[in-house]
C-alpha positions as CSV (number, residue, x, y, z in Angstrom):
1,X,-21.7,10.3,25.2
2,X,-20.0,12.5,27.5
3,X,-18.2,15.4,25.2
4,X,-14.7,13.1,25.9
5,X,-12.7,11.2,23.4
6,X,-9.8,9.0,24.9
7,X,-8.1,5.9,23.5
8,X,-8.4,6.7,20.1
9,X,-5.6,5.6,17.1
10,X,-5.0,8.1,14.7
11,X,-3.7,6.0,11.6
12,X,-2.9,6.4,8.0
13,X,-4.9,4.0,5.7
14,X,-1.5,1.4,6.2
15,X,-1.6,1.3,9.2
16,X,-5.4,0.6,9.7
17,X,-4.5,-2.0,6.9
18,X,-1.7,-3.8,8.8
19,X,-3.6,-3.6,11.9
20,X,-6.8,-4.9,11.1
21,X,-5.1,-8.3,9.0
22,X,-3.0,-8.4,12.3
23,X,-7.0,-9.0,14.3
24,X,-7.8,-11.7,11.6
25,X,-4.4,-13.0,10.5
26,X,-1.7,-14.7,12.3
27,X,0.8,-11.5,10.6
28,X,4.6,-10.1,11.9
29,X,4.0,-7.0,14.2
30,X,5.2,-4.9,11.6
31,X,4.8,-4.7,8.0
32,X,8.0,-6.2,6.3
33,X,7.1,-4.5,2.9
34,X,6.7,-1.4,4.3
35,X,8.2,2.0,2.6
36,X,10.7,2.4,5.6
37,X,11.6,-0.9,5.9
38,X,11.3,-2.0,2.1
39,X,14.0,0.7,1.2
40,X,16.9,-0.8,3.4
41,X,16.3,-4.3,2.0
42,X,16.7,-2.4,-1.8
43,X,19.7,-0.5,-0.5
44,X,21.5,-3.8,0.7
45,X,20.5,-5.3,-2.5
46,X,21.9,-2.4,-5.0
47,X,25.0,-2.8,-2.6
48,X,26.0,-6.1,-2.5
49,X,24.5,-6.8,-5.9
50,X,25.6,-3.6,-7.8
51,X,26.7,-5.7,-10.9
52,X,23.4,-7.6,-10.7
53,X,22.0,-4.5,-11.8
54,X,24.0,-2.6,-13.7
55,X,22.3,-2.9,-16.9
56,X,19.4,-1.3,-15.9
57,X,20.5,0.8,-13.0
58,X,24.3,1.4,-13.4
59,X,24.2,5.3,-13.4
60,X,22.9,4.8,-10.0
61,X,25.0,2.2,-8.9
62,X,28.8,3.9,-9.6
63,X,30.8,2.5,-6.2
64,X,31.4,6.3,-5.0
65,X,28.1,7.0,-5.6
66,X,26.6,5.6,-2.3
67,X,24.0,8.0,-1.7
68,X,22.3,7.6,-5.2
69,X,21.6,4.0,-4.5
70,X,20.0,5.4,-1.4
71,X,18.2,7.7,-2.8
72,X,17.2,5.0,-5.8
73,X,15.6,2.3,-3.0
74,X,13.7,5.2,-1.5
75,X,12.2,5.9,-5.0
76,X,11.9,1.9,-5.6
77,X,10.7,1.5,-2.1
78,X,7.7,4.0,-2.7
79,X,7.0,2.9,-6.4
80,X,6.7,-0.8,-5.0
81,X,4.4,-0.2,-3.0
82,X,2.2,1.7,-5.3
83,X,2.3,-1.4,-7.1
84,X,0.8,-3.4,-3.9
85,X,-2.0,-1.2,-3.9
86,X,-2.7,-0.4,-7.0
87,X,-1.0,-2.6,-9.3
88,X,-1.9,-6.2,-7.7
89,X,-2.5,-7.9,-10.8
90,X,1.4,-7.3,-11.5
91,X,2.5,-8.2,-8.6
92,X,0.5,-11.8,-8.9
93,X,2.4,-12.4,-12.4
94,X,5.7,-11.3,-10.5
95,X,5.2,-13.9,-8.1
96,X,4.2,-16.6,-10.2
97,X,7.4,-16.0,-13.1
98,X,10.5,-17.9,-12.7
99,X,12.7,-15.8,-15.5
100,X,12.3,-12.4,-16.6
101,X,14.2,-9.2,-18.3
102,X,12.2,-6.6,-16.8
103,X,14.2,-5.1,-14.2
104,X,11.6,-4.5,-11.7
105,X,9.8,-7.8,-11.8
106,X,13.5,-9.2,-11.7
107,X,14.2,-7.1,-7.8
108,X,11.3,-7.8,-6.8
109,X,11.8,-11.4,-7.0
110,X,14.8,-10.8,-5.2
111,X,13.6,-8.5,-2.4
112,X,10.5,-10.3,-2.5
113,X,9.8,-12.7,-3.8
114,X,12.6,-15.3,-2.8
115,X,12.3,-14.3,0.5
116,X,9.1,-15.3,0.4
117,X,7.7,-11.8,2.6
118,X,4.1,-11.1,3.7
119,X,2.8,-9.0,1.8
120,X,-0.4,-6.9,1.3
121,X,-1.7,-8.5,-1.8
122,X,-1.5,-11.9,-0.4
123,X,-2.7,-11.5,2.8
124,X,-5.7,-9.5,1.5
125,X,-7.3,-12.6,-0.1
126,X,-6.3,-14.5,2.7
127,X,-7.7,-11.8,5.2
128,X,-11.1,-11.3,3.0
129,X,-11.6,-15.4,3.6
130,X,-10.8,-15.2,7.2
131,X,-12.8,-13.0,8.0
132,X,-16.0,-14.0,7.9
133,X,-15.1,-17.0,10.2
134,X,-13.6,-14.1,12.5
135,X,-15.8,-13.0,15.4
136,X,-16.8,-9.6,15.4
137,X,-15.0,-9.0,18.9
138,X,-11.9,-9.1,17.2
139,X,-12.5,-6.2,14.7
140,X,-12.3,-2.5,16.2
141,X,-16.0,-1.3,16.9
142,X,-16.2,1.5,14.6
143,X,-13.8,2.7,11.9
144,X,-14.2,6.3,11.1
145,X,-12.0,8.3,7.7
146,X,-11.3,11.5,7.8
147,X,-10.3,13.1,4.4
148,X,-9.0,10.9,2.9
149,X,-8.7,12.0,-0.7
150,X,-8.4,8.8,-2.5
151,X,-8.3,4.8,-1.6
152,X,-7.1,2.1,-4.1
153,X,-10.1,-0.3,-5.5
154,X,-7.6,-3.1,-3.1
155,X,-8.6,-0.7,-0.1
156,X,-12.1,-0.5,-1.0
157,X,-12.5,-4.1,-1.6
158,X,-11.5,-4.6,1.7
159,X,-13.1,-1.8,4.0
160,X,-16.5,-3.2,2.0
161,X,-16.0,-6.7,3.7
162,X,-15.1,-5.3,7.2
163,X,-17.9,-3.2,6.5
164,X,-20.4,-5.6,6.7
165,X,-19.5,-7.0,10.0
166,X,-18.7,-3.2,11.9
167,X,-19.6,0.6,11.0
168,X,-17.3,2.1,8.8
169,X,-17.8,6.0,8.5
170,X,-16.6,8.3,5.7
171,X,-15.6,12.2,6.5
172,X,-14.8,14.3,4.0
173,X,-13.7,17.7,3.5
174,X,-16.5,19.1,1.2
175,X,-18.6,22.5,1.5
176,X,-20.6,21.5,-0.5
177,X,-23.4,18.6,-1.7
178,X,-23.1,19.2,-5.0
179,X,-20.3,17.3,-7.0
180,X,-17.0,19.7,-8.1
181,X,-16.8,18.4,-11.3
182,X,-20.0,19.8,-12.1
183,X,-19.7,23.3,-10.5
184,X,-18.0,25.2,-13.1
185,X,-17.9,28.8,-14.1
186,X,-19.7,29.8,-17.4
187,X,-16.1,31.0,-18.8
188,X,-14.9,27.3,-18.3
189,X,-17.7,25.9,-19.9
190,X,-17.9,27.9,-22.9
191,X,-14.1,27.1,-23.4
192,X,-15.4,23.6,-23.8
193,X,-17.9,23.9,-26.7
């Protein structure tokens, strides 16, 4: 109203995430299955449990080889939690297995699993049920995106319940009201036929 913006949080889609189950939920501060935090727990797995998994990781897993198994969380770390976002479903089978040969369902039970950590799949049903007990007060009066170029159906699912109780506002980078897809050149399209 008066050409001034203060107090505003600039987060990434995560964070918005983490902080908005934090209004609903009873959650920890900060997200214990996070990237930066999920790749140390990996990393003190693949060290004290090298022979664990040397089957399926043992290349990366030599005992002089200490910054491979660093470099093999942060890739776990990041794939893992691709998984929470966009591979829930597998995640819920995970959970629920008690034996398994598939390496990754096996460390994540480990990580995980057996350590029974908050996670984003979970809490998001528990969130999406909370919520509509919640009072509005608790939620952030406005949500606005700013280019974001893609969100997970998991994302989506949520930001359409919050959506309903607060305004949620989409920006994106696009000159144009027409859809991309469709604007082609005449050369592309003949190459099609």
């Amino acid at each position: 109203h008066t050409g001034v913006a203060a107090n505003v949080k600039y987060l990434f889609p995560a964070e918005l995430t983490w902080d908005l189950l934090g209004r609903v939920l009873t959650i920890p501060e900060h997200n214990p299955c996070s990237v930066e935090v999920l790749r140390w727990r990996l990393l003190q797995e693949f060290l004290q449990n090298a022979a664990l998994h040397q089957t399926s990781l043992g290349h990366y897993l030599q005992s002089d080889q200490d910054d491979s198994a660093w470099q093999l969380a942060q890739q776990v770390a990041s794939v893992f939690d691709g998984y929470l976002f966009f591979r829930p479903d597998w995640i819920r089978t995970w959970e629920k297995q008690t034996t398994t040969e598939n390496w990754q369902e096996k460390l994540w039970q480990l990580v995980i699993g057996d350590q029974q950590l908050e996670h984003w799949v979970n809490l998001q049903s528990r969130f999406i049920t909370e919520l509509a007990n919640s009072p509005t007060e608790k939620l952030p009066p406005r949500i606005i995106f700013f280019s974001i170029p893609a969100l997970s159906p998991a994302y989506i699912e949520l930001i359409a319940k919050v959506a309903e109780r607060i305004d949620i506002h989409f920006f994106m980078m696009n000159p144009s009201i027409h859809y991309w897809g469709d604007i082609e050149s005449n050369k592309r399209r003949m190459r099609y036929k």
